[in-house]
MARPARO-467756 format. One line per field, with one value per residue (C-alpha): residue number from 1; residue in one letter; chain; x, y, z. Coordinates in nm, 4 decimals, decimal comma. Layout:
<sites>
n c(NUM_...)
res c(a_...)
chain c(A_...)
X c(X_...)
Y c(Y_...)
Z c(Z_...)
</sites>
This chain:
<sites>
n c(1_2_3_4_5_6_7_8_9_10_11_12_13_14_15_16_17_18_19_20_21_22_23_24_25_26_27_28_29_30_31_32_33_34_35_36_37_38_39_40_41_42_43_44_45_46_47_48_49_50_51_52)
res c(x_x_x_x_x_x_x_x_x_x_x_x_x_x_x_x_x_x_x_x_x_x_x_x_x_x_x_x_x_x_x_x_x_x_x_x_x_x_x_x_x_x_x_x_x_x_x_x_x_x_x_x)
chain c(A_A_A_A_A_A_A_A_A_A_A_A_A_A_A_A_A_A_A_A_A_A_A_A_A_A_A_A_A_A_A_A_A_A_A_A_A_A_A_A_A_A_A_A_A_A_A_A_A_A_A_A)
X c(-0,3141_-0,6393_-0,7345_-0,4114_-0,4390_-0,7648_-0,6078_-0,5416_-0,1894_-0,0540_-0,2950_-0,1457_0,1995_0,1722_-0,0112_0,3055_0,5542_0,3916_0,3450_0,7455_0,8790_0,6322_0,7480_1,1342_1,0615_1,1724_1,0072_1,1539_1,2984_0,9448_0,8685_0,5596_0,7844_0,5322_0,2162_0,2550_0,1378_-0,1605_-0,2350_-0,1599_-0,4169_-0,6967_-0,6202_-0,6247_-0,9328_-1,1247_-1,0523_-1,2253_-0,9337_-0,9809_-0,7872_-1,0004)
Y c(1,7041_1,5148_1,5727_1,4456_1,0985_1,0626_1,1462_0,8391_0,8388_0,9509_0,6763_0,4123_0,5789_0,5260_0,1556_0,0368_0,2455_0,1542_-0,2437_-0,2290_-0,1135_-0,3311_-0,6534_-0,5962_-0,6317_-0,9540_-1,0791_-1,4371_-1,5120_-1,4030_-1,1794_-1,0848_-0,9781_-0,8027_-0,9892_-0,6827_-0,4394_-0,6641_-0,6244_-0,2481_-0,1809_-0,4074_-0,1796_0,1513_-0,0127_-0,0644_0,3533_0,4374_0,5240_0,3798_0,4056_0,5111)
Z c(0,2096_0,2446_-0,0931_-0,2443_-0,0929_-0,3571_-0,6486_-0,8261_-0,9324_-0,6062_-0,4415_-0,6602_-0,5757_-0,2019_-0,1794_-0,4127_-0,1867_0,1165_0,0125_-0,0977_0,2205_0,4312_0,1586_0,3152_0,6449_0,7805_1,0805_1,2158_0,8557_0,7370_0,4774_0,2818_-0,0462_-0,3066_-0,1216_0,0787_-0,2000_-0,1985_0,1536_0,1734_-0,0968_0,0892_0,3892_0,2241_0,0073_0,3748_0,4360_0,1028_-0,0852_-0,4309_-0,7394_-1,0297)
</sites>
């Protein structure tokens, strides 16, 4: 399973799922919408996961 998270396609696959679902929350009336995606991929980014 560990070796799957590198592979590029299903990387890119889970930082847009990921940033999607996290973008619908709504917190207060706030929402990060597809900022999210942004943020998801800076945090996966920081755990060495890159996108080739």
């Amino acid at each position: 399973m560990t070796d799957l998270i590198y592979e590029g396609y299903f990387a890119l696959f889970l930082i847009i799922t990921l940033g999607i679902m996290l973008g619908n929350v709504k917190f207060k009336g706030f929402s990060l919408d597809l900022s999210a995606v942004v943020f998801v991929a800076l945090i996966m980014g920081h755990y060495g996961i890159m996108v080739p």
